[in-house]
C-alpha positions as CSV (number, residue, x, y, z in Angstrom):
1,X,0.0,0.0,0.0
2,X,1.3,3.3,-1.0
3,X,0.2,7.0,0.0
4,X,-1.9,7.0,-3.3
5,X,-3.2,4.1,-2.6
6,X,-7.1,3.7,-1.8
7,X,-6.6,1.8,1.7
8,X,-8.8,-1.0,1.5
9,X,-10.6,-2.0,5.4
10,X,-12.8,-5.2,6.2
11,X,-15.0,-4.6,9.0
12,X,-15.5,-7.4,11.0
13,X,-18.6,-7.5,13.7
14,X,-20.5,-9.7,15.2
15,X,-23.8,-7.2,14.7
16,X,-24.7,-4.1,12.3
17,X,-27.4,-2.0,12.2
18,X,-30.0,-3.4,9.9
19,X,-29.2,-6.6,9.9
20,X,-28.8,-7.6,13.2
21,X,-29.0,-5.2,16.2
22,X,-28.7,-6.1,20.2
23,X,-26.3,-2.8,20.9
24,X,-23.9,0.1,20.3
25,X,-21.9,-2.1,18.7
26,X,-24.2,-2.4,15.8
27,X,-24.6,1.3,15.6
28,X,-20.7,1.3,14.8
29,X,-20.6,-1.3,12.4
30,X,-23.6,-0.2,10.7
31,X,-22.2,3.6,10.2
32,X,-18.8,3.4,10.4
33,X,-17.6,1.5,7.2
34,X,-20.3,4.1,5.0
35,X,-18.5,7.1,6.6
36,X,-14.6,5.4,5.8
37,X,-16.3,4.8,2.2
38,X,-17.3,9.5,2.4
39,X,-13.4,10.3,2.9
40,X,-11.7,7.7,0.5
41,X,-11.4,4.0,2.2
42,X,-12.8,0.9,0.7
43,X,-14.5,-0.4,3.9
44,X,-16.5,-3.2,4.0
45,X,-18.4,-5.1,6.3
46,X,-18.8,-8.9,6.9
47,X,-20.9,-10.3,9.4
48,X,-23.0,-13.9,10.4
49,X,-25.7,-14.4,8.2
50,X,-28.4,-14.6,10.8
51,X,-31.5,-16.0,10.9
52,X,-34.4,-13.8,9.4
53,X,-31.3,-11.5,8.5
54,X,-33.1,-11.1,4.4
55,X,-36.3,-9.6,6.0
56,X,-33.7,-6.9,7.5
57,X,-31.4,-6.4,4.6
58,X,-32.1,-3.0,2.7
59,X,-31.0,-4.4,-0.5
60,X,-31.2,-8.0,-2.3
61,X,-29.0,-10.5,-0.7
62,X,-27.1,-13.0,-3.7
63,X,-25.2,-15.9,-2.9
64,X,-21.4,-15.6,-3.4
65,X,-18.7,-18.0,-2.9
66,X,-20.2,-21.6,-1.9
67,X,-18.0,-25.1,-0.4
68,X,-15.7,-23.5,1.5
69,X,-14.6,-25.4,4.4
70,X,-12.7,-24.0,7.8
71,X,-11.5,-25.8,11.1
72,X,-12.6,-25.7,14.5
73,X,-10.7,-27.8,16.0
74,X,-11.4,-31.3,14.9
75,X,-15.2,-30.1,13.3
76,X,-15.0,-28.8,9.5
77,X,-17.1,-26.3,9.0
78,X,-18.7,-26.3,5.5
79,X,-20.0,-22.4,4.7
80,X,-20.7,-20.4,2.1
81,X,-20.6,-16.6,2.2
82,X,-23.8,-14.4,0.7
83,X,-22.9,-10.3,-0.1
84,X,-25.2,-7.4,-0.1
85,X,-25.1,-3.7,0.1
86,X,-25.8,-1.2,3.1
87,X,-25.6,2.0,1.1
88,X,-22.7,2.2,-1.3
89,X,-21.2,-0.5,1.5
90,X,-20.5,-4.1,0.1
91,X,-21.5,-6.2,2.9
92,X,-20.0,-10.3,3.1
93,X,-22.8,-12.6,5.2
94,X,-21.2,-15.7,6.2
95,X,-23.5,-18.5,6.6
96,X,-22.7,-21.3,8.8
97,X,-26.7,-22.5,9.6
98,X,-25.7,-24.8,12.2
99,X,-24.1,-21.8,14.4
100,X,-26.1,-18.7,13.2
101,X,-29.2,-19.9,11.8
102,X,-30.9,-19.4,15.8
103,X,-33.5,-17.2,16.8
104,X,-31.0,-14.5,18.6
105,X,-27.4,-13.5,18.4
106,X,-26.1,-13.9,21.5
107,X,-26.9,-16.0,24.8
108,X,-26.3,-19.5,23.6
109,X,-23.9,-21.9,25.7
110,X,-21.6,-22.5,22.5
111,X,-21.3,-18.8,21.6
112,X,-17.3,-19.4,22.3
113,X,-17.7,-22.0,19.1
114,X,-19.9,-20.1,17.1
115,X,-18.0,-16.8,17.3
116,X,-14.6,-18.6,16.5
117,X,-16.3,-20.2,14.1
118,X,-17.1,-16.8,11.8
119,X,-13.4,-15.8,12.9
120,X,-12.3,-19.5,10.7
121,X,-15.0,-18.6,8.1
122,X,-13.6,-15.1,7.4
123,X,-10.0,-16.5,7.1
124,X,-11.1,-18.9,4.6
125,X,-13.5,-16.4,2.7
126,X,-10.1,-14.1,2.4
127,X,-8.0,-16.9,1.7
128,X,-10.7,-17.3,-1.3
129,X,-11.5,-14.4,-2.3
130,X,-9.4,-12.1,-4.6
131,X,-10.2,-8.7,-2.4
132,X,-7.5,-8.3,0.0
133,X,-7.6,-5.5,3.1
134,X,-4.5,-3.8,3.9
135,X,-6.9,-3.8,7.4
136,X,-8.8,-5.7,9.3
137,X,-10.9,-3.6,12.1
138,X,-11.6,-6.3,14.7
139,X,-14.5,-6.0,17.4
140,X,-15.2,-7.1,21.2
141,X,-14.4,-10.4,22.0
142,X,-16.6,-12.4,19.5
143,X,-13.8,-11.0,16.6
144,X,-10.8,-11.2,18.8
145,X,-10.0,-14.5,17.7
146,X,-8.8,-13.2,14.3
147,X,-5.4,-10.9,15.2
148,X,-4.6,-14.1,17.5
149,X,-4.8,-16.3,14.6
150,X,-3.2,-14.1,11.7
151,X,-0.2,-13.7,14.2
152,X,0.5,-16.9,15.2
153,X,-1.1,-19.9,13.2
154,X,-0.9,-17.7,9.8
155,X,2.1,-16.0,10.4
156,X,3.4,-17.4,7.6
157,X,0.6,-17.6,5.2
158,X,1.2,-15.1,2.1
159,X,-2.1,-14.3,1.7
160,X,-2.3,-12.2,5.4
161,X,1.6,-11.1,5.0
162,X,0.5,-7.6,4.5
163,X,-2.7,-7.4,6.3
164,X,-2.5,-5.5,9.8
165,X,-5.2,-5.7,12.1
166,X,-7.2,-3.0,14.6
167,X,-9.0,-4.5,17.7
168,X,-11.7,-2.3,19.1
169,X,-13.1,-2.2,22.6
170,X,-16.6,-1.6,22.9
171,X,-17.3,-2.7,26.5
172,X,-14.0,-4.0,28.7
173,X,-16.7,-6.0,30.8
174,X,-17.5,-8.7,28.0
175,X,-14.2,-10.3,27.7
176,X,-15.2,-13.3,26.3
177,X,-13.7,-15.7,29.1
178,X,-13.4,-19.9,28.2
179,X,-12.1,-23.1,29.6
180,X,-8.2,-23.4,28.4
181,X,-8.7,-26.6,26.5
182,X,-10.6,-24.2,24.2
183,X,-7.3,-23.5,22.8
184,X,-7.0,-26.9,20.9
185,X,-10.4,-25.9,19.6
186,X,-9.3,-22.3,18.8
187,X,-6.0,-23.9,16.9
188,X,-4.0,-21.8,19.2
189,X,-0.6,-22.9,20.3
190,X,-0.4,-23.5,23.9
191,X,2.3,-20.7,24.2
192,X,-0.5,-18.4,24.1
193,X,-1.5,-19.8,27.3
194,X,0.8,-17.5,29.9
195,X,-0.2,-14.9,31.8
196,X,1.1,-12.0,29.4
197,X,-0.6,-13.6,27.1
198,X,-4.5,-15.1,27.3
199,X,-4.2,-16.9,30.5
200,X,-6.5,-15.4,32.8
201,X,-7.4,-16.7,36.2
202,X,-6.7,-20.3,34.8
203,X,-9.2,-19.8,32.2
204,X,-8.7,-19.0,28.4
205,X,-9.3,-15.1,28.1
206,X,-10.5,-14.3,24.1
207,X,-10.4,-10.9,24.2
208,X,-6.7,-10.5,25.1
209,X,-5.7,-12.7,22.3
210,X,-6.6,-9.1,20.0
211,X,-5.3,-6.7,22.6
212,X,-2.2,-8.7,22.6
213,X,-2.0,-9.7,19.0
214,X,-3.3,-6.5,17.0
215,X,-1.2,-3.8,15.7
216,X,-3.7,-1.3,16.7
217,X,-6.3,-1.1,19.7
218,X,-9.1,1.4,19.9
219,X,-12.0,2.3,22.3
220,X,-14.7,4.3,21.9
221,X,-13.6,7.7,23.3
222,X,-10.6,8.7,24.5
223,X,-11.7,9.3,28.2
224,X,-12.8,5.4,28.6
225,X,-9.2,4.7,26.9
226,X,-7.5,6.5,29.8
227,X,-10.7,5.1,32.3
228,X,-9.5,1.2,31.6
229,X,-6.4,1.7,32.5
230,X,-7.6,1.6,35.6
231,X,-8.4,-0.7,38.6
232,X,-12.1,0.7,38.8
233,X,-12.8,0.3,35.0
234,X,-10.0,-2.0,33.9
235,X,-12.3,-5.3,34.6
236,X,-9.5,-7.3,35.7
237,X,-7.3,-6.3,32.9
238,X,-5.7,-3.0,33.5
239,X,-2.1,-4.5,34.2
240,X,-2.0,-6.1,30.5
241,X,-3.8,-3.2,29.2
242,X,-1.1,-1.0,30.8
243,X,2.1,-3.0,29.4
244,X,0.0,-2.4,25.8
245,X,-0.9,1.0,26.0
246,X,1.5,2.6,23.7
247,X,-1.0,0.8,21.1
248,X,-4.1,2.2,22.9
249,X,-6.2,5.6,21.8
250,X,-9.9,6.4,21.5
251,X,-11.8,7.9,19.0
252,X,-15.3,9.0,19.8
253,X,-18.1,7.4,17.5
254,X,-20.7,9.4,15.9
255,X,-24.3,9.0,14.4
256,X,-26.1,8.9,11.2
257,X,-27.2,12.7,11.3
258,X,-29.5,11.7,7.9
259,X,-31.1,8.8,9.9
260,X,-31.2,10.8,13.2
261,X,-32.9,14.3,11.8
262,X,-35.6,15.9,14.0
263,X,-36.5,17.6,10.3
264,X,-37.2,14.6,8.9
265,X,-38.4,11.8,11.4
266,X,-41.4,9.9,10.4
267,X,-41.7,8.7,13.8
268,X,-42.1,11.6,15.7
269,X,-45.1,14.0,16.1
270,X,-44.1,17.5,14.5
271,X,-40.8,17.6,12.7
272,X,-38.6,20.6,13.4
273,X,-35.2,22.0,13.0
274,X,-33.2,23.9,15.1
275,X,-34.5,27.4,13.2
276,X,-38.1,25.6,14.1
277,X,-37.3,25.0,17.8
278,X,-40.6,25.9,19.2
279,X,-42.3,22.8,17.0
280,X,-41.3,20.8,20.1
281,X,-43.5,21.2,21.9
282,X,-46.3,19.6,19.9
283,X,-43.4,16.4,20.4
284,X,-43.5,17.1,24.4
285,X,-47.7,17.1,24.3
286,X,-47.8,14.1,22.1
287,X,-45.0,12.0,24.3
288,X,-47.2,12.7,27.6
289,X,-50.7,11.5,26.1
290,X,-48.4,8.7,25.2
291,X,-47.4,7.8,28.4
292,X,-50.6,8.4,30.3
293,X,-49.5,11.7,31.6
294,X,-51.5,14.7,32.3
295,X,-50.7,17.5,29.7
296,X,-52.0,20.1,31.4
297,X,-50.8,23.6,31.3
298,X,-48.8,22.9,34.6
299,X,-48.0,19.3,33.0
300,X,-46.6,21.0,29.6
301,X,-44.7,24.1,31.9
302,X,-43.1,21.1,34.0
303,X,-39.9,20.2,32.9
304,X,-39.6,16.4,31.0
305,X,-36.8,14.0,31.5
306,X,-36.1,11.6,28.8
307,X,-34.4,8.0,28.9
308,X,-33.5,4.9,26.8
309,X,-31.4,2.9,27.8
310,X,-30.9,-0.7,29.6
311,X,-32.0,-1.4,32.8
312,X,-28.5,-2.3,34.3
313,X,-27.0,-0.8,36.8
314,X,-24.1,0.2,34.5
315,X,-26.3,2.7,33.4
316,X,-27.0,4.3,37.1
317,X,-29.8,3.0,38.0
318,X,-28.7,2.5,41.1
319,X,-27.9,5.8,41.9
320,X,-31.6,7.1,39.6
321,X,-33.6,5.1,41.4
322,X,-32.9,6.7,45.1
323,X,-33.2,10.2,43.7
324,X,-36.6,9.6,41.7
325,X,-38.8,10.8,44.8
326,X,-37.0,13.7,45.0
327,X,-36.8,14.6,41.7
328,X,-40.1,14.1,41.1
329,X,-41.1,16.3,44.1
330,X,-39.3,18.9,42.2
331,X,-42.0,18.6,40.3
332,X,-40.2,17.1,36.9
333,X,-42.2,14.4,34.6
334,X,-40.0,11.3,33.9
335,X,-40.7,9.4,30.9
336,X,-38.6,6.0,30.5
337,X,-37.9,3.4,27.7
338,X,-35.6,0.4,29.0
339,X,-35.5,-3.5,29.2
340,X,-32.9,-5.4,31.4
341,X,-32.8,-6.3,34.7
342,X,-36.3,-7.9,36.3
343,X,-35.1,-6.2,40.2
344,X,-34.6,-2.8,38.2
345,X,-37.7,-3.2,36.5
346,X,-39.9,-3.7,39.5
347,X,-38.9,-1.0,41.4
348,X,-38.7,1.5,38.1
349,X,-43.0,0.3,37.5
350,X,-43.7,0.8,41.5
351,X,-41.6,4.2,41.5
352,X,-44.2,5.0,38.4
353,X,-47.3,3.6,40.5
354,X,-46.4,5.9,43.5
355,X,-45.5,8.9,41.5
356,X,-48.4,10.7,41.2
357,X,-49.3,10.4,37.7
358,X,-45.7,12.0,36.9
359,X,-43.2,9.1,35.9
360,X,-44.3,6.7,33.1
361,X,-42.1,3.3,32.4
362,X,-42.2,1.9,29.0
363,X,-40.7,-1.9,29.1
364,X,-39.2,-3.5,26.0
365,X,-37.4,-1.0,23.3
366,X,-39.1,0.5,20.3
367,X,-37.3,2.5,18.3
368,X,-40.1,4.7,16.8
369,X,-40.8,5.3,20.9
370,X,-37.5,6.2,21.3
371,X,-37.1,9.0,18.7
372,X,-40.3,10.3,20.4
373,X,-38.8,10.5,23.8
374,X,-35.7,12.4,22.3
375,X,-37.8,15.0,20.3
376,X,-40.6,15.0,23.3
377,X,-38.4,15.4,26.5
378,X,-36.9,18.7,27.3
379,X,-33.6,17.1,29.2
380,X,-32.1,13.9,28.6
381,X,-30.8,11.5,31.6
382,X,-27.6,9.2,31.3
383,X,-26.0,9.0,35.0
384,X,-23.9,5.9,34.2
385,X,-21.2,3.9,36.5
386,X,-18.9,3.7,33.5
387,X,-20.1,4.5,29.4
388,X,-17.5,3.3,27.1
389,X,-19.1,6.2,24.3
390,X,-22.8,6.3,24.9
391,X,-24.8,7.1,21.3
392,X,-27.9,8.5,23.6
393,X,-26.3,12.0,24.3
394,X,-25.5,12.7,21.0
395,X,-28.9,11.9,19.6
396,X,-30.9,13.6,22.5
397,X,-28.8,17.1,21.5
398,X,-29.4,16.7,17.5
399,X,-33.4,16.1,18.7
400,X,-32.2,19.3,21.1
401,X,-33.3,17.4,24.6
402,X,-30.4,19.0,27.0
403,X,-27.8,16.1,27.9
404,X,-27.6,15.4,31.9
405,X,-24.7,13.1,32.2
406,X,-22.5,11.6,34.8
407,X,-18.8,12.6,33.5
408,X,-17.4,9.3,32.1
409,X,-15.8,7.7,29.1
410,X,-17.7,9.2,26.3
411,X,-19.9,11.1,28.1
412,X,-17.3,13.5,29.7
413,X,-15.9,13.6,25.9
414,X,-19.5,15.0,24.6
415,X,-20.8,17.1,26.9
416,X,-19.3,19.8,28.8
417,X,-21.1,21.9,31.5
418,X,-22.9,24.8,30.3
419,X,-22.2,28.0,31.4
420,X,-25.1,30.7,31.5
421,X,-22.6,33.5,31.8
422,X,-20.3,32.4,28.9
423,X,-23.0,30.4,27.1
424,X,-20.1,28.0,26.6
425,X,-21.0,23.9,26.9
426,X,-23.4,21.7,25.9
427,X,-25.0,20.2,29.1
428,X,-25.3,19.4,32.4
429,X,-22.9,17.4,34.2
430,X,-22.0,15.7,37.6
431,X,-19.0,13.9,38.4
432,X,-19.2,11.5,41.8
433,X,-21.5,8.4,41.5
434,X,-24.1,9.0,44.2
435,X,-27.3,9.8,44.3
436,X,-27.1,13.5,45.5
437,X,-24.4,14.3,42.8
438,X,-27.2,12.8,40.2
439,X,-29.9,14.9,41.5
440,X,-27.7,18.2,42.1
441,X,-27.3,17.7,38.2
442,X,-30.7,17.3,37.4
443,X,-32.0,20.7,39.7
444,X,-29.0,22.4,37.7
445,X,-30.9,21.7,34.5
446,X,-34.2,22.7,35.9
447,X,-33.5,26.0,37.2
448,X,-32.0,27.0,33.8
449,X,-35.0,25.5,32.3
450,X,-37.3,28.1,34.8
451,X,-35.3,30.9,35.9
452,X,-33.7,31.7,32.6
453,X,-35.5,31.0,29.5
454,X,-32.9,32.8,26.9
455,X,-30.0,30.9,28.2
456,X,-32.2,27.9,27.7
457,X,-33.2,28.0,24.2
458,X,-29.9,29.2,23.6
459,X,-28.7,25.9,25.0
460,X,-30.9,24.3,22.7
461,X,-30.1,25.5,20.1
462,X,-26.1,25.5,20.3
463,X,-26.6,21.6,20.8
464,X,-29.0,21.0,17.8
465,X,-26.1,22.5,15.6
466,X,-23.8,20.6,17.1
467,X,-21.9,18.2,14.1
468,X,-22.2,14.6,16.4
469,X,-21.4,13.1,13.0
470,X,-19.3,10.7,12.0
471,X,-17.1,12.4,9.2
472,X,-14.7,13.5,12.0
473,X,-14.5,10.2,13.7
474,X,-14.0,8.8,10.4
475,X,-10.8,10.5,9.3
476,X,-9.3,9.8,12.6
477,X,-10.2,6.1,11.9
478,X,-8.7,6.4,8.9
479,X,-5.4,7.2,10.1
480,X,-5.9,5.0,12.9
481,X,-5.8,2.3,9.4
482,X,-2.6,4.0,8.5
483,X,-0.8,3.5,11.8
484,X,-1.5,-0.1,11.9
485,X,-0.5,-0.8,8.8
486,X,2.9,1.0,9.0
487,X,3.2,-0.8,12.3
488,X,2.3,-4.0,10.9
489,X,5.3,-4.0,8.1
490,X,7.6,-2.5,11.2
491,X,6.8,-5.7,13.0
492,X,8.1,-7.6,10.4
């Protein structure tokens, strides 16, 4: 590959937004390689070929290359790979029925075999196919597999000699942790088992194989880069992470501002702009009648919370769920969209029962719901333990719902207190993990929201011109590319 050279990058994911979505990750993978494609790389994007994954697909799905065969450890894996396009983005579907042809994508006892088994399948595909990246952007555990393999069992192989490899973190706390006698199954040499390599704890630790073995690593902000290097956020690994941190950096991700656009949403109520600010309010009546709220003129004056997001305590519920009484007495409306946890659940639908007819819980997820909560609410909650980016901050500002965020990972990277006075930042934010911290936040937010109406809609309207995009992320990925692949020919 030379300077003039268009640098060629396989995206390799275990989910992407259409095809098969259970988080963030998706997002990425759905977004990403389209944005690389805007400033000159020839992403692509290969993925399972889940079940039901042609009623999801936004274009035709053809089959491709058929009777290829991989190992896993003493199984051969017969597959065949099916190609589609997301955009102007060639997308490679590998289809192994036996492993992916299931009702969900993860949760299943042999994930640790079926996700190594689409790491054999891509090498195989590649070996097979005459489209070769100078890349290979790996992701969370279920795609760590790959820069393991490429540097030890196909060292050698001519067909990878020039091929570099990027391993990104999404969330440290899936790790993708197996018995040791996986390694036979793997292909793996033993040597791999030590403790500067994948041992971990005795067991067989997947996702250090592509912290270890990639040229590049990435996480999703730079904050949560510095955060896992860490004993409070390092999960266990912020030793190894440490010895590989001249190999670390973050780049924050962005969003689809064509897909997320208050102007055009079909889901939501009134479409606006941020020229057309006062539409929203027509949003904020329509979300209330919704949820069974009152929308009153003291219902409509009060201000409205927004959230989405999974009911885990990762995500501060913990924290929310002592403060809701007083919050609430503050006389704020809460309107919630979450699935997760049953505990968190159950005291989330009581907190609604007792609050007076001014909280409303929404179980499940629905996206059109959720657009309608961003352009409905007039602040935005996200008070989480740890966020590696967090996509909900970025989408409640270009919907203009102020941000309220606990300052971590992404989150401190995207919103900055905002100062009246200066009319500098772009939300509200708190800092210790406690309850009093999250509600000292939130009564932050509301006074600007009564006491000082100009600063307000100033605020909103600084955030709904914010670019939360991905062009920017993009060209850093894209040199991100560059770096591994000049430290991939150091290397050898």
């Amino acid at each position: 590959m030379t300077e003039k050279t268009k640098l060629k990058v396989l995206f390799v994911s275990a989910e992407a937004s259409p095809f098969a979505k259970v988080g963030g990750l998706a997002d990425v993978a759905g977004s990403l390689p389209g944005a690389l494609r805007r400033v000159g790389v020839d992403a692509r994007l290969v993925l399972p070929c889940y079940h039901g994954i042609a009623d999801k697909a936004p274009s035709p799905i053809r089959d491709g290359l058929s009777g290829l065969k991989a190992s896993l450890g003493e199984e051969t894996i017969s597959l065949c790979v099916k190609s589609t396009m997301l955009g102007d983005t060639p997308v490679s579907l590998i289809d192994i029925p036996y492993y992916f042809d299931r009702d969900k994508i993860y949760g299943y006892p042999d994930d640790p075999h079926r996700f190594a088994a689409f790491c054999m399948a891509v090498i195989a595909w590649l070996k097979a196919s005459d489209w070769t990246p100078d890349v290979i952007h790996c992701n969370d555990w279920q795609t760590a597999l790959l820069p393991a393999l490429l540097k030890t069992v196909y060292h050698e192989d001519q067909a990878f000699r020039d091929t570099a490899t990027v391993f990104s973190i999404h969330n440290l706390a899936y790790q993708g942790v197996v018995d040791s006698g996986m390694l036979d199954v793997f292909g793996l040499p033993w040597s791999e088992f030590t403790h500067h390599k994948l041992e971990f704890f005795g067991n067989l630790n997947i996702m250090k194989g592509g912290i270890l073995h990639a040229d590049r690593v990435c996480t999703v902000s730079p904050t949560y880069a510095r955060e896992i290097l860490t004993e409070e956020y390092g999960e266990g690994l912020h030793g190894f992470l440490q010895a590989h941190a001249h190999k670390l950096s973050g780049i924050v991700n962005g969003i689809e501002s064509a897909v997320f656009d208050p102007a055009t949403d079909p889901h939501i109520c009134a479409q606006f702009s941020a020229d057309t600010i006062n539409a929203r309010q027509e949003n904020k009546r329509a979300l209330l009648v919704e949820s069974g709220l009152q929308v009153r003129d003291p219902d409509m004056a009060a201000p409205l919370i927004g959230m989405v997001a999974r009911l885990t305590d990762q995500k501060g519920f913990d924290i929310l769920i002592p403060a809701l009484d007083v919050i609430l007495r503050r006389n704020a409306r809460l309107v919630l969209l979450g699935d997760g946890d049953r505990e968190i659940k159950a005291a989330l639908t009581n907190a609604a029962k007792q609050s007076g007819g001014k909280m409303a819980v929404h179980l499940g997820f629905d996206e059109a719901l959720a657009r309608r909560i961003y352009a409905g609410s007039d602040m935005f909650l996200m008070p989480s333990r740890f966020e590696p980016c967090g996509l909900g901050q970025m989408i409640a500002m270009r919907y203009g719902a102020a941000p309220i965020v606990r300052a971590t990972g992404g989150l401190a990277d995207t919103v900055k207190p905002f100062d009246p006075a200066t009319l500098l930042g772009n939300g509200f934010v708190f800092h210790e993990y406690t309850t009093p911290a999250l509600y000292g936040a939130v009564f932050q937010a509301m006074d600007l929201f009564h006491n000082n109406r100009n600063a307000w809609h100033t605020l909103i309207g600084i955030i709904m011109k914010q670019d939360v995009s991905w062009d920017v992320s993009a060209a850093a990925y894209a040199q991100l590319y560059r770096d591994a692949a000049a430290a991939h020919l150091q290397a050898d």
